[in-house]
MARTOR-885805 format. One line per 8 residues: their letters; for each residue z, y, x of N, C-alpha, C. Coordinates in Angstrom, 1 decimal. Each point is the difference from the previous one (the first is absolute). Example, Ala and Ser with C-alpha at 12.3 -4.5 7.8 and 13.67 -1.06 7.14 Angstrom:
AS) 7.8 -5.7 13.2 0.0 1.2 -0.9 0.0 1.2 0.9; -0.7 1.1 -0.4 0.0 1.1 0.9 0.8 1.1 -0.8
***
This chain:
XXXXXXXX) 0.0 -1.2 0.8 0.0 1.2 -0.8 0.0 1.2 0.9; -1.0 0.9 -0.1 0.1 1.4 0.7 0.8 0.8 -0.4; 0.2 1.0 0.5 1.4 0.5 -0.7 0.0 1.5 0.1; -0.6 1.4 -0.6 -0.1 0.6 0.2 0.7 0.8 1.3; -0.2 0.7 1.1 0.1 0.5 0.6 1.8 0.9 0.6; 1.1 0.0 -0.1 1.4 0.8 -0.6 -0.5 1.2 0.3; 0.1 0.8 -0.9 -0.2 1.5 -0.2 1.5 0.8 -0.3; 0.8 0.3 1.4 1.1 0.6 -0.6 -0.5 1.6 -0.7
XXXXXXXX) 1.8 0.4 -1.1 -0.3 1.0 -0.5 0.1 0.7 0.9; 0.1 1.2 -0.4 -0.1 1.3 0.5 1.1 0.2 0.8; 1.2 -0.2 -0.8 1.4 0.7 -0.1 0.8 -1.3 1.5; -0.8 -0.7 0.0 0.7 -1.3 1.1 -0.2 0.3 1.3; -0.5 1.3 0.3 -0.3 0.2 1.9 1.5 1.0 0.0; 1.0 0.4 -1.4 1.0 1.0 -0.1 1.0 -0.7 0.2; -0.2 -1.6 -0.7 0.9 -1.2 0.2 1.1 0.3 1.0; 1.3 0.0 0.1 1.0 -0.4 1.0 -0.6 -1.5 0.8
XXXXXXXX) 0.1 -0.9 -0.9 -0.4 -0.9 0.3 -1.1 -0.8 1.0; -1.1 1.3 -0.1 -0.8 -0.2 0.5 0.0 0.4 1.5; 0.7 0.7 0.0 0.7 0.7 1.5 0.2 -1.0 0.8; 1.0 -0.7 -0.5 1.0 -0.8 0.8 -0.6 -1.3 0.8; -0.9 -0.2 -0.3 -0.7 -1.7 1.0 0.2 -1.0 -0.3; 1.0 0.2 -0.9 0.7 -1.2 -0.6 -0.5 -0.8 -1.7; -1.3 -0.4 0.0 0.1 -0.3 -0.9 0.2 -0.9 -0.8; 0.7 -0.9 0.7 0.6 -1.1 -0.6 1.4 -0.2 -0.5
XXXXXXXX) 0.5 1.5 0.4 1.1 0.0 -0.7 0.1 0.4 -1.7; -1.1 0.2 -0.4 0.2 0.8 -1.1 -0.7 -2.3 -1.2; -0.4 -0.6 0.8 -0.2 -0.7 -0.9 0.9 -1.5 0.9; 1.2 -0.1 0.0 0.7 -1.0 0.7 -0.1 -1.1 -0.7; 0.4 -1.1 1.2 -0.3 -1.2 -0.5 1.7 0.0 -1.0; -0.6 -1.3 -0.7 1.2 -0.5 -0.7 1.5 -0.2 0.0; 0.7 1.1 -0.2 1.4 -0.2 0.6 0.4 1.0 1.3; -1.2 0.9 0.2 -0.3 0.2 1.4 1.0 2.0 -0.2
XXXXXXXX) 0.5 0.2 0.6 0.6 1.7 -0.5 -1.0 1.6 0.1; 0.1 -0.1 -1.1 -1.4 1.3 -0.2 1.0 1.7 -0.1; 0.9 0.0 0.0 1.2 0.6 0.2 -0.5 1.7 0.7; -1.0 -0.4 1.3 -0.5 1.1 0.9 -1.4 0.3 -1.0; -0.7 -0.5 -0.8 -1.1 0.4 -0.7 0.6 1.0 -1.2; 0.8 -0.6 -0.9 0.6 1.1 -0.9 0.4 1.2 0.5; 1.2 0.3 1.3 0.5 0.8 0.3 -0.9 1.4 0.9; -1.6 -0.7 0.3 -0.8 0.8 0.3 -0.8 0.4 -1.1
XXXXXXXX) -0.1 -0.9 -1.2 -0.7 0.8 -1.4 0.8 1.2 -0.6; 1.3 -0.1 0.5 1.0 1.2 -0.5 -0.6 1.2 0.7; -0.6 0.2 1.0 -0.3 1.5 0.9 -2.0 0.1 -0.7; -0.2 -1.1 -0.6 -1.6 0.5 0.1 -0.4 0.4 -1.1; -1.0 1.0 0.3 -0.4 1.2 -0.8 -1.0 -0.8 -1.1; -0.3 -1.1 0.0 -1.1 -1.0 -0.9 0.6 -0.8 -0.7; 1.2 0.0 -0.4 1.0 -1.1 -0.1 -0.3 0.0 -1.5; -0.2 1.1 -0.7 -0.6 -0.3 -1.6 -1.2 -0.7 -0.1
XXXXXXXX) -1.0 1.0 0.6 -0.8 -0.9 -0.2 -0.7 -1.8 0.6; 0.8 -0.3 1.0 0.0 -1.2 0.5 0.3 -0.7 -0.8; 1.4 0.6 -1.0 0.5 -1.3 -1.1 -1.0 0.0 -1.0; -0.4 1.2 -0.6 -1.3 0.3 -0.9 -0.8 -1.5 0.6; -0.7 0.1 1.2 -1.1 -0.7 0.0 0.4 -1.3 0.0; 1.4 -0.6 0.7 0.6 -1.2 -0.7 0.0 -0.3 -1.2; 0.4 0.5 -1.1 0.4 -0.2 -1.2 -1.6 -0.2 -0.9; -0.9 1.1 0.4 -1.4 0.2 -0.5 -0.9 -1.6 0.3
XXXXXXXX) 0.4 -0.4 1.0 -0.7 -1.3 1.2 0.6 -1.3 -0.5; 1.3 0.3 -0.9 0.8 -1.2 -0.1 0.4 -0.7 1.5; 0.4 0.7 0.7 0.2 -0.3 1.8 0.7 -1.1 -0.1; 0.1 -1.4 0.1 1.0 -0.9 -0.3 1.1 -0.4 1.7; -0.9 1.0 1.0 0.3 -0.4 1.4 0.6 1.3 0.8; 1.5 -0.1 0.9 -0.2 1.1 1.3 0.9 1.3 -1.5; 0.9 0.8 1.2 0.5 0.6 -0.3 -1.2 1.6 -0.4; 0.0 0.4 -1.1 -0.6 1.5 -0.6 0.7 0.9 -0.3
XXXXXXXX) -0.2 0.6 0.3 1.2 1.6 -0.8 1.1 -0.2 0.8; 0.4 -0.8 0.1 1.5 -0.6 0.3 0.4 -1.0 -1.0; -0.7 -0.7 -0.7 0.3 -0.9 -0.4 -0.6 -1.3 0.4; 0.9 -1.1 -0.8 0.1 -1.1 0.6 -1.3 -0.9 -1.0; -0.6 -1.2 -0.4 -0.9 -0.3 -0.6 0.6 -0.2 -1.4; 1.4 -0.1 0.1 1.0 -0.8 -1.2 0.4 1.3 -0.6; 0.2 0.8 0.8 0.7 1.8 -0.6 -1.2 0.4 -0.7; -1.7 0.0 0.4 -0.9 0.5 -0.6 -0.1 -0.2 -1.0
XXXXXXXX) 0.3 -1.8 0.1 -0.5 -1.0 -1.5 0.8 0.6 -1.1; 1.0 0.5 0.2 1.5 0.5 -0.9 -0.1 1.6 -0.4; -0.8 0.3 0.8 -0.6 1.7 -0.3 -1.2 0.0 -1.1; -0.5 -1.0 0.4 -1.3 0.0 -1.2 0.4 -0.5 -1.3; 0.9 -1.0 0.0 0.6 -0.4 -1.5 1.1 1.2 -0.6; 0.1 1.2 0.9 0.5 1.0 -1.0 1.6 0.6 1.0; 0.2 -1.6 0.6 1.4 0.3 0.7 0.3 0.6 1.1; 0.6 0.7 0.6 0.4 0.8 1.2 0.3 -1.2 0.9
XXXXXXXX) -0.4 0.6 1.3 0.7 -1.4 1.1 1.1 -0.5 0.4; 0.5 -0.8 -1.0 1.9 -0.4 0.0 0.8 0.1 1.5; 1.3 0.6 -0.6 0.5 -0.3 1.6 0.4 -1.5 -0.1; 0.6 0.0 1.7 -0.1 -1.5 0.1 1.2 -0.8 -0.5; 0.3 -0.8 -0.3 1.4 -0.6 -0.3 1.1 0.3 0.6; 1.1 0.1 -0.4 0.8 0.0 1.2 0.2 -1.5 0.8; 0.0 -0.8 -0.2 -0.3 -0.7 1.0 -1.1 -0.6 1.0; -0.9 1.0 -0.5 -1.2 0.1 1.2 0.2 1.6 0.7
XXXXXXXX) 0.8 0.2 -0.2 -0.1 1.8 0.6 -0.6 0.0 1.5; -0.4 1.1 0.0 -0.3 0.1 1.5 0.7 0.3 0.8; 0.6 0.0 1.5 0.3 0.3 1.2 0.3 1.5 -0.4; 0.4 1.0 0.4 0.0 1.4 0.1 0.0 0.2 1.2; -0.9 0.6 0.7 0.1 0.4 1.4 -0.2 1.5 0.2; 0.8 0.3 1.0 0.0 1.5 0.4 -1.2 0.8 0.2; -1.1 -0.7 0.3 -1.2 -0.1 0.3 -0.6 0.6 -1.0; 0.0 -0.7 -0.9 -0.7 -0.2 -1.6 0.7 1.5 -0.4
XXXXXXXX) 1.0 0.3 0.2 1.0 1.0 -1.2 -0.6 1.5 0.8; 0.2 -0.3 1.4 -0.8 1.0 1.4 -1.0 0.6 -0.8; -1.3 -1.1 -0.1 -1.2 -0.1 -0.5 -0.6 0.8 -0.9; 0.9 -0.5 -1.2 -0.5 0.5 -1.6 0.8 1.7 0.5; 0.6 0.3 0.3 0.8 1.4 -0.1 -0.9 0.9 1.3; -0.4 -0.6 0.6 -1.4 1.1 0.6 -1.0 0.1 -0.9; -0.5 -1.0 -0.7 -1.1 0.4 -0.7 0.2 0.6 -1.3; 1.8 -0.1 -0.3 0.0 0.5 -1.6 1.1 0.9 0.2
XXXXXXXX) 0.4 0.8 0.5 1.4 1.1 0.7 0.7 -0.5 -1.5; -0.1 0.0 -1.3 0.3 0.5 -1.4 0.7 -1.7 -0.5; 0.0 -1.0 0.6 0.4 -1.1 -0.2 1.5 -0.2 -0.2; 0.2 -0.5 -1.2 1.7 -0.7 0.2 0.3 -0.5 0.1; 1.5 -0.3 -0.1 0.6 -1.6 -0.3 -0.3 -1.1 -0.6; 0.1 0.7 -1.3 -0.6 -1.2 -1.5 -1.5 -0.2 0.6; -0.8 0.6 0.3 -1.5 -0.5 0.1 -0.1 -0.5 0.8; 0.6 0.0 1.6 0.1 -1.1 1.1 0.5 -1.4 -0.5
XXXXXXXX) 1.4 0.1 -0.6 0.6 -1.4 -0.7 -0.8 -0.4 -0.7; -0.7 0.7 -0.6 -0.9 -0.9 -1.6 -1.3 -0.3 1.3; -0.9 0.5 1.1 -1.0 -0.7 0.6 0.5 -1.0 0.6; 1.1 0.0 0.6 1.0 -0.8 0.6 0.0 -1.3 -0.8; 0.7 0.1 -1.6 0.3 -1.0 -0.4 1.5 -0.4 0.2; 0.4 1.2 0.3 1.5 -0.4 0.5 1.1 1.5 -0.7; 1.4 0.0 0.1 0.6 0.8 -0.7 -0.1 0.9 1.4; 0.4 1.5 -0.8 0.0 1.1 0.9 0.7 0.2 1.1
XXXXXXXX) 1.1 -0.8 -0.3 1.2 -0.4 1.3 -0.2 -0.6 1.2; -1.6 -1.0 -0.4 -0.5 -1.1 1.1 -0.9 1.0 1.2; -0.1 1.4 -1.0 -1.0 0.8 1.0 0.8 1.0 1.0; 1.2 0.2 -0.9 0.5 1.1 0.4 1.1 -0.5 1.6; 0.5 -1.6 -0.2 0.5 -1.1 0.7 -1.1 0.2 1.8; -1.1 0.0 -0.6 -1.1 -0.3 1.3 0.0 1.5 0.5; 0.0 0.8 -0.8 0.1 1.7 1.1 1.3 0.1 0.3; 1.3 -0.7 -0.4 1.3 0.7 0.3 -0.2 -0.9 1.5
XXXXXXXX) -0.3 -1.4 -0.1 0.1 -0.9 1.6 -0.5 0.2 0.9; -1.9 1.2 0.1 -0.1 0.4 0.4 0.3 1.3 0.7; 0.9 0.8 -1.1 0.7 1.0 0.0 -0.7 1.5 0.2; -1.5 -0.5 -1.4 -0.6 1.1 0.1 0.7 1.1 -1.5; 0.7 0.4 0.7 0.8 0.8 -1.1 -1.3 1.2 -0.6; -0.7 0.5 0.7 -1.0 1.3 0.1 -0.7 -0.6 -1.6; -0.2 -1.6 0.1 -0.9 -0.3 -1.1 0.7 -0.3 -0.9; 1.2 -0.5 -0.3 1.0 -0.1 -0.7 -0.3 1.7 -1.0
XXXXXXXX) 0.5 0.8 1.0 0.0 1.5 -0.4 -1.0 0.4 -1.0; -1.2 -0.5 0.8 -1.7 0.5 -1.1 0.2 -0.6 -0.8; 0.6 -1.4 -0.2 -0.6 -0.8 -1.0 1.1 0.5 -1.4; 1.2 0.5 0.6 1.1 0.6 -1.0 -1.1 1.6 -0.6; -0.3 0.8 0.7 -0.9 1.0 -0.2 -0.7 -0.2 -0.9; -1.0 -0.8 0.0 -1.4 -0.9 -0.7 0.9 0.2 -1.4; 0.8 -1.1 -0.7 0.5 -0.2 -0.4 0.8 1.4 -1.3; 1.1 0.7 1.3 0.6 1.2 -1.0 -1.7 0.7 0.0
XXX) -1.0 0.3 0.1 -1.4 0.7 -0.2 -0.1 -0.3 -1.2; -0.7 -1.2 -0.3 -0.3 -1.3 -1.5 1.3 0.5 -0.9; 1.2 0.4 0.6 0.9 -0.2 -1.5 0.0 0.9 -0.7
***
């Protein structure tokens, strides 16, 4: 079967993704941690329309938007992408918490815990051990701002 030609869009040379060299992280094997593909969909300027062209494509493969193939499936039947159970929560790493608050200054507690998957105490536990009080401080800020 010949197969027409891949014609990327337009908006994919703007891709974070496409930056990186990496592109086998965005479609991991089975079981495999895609963890670094989401957390770079959070900084890219295409990140709507990448899910657009997932969701449009029925993409059934490889992380889009920032979603996973099972999150998308759950977006199109109407549902938002559940947080995870609590006993599948994820890890919280300093890293991760670092991460999202460069790219979002305006981020809180409750919205870290709820990506997390974990209570706000499990976030607030990983900046006191590291002893970044400064983020503690913003994230108290963020927070009285919203109220």
């Amino acid at each position: 079967m010949n197969l027409p030609p891949f014609k990327p869009a337009e908006w994919m040379d703007q891709a974070e993704c496409a930056k990186t060299g990496e592109p086998n992280a965005w479609f991991p094997e089975s079981g495999d941690a895609y963890g670094h593909a989401i957390r770079t969909c959070y900084t890219c300027p295409v990140r709507d329309l990448c899910l657009q062209t997932a969701l449009d494509n029925n993409e059934q493969h490889g992380i889009w938007g920032g979603l996973t193939p099972n999150e998308r499936r759950e977006l199109k039947r109407g549902n938002p992408p559940r947080k995870p159970k609590r006993n599948t929560r994820r890890k919280v790493r300093l890293e991760d918490i670092e991460f999202l608050l460069s790219v979002d200054r305006t981020v809180t507690l409750d919205w870290l815990a709820d990506r997390f998957g974990v209570k706000r105490d499990s976030v607030q536990a990983v900046l006191r051990r590291a002893e970044r009080w400064d983020l503690v401080e913003q994230l108290r800020r963020n927070e009285r701002a919203i109220a």
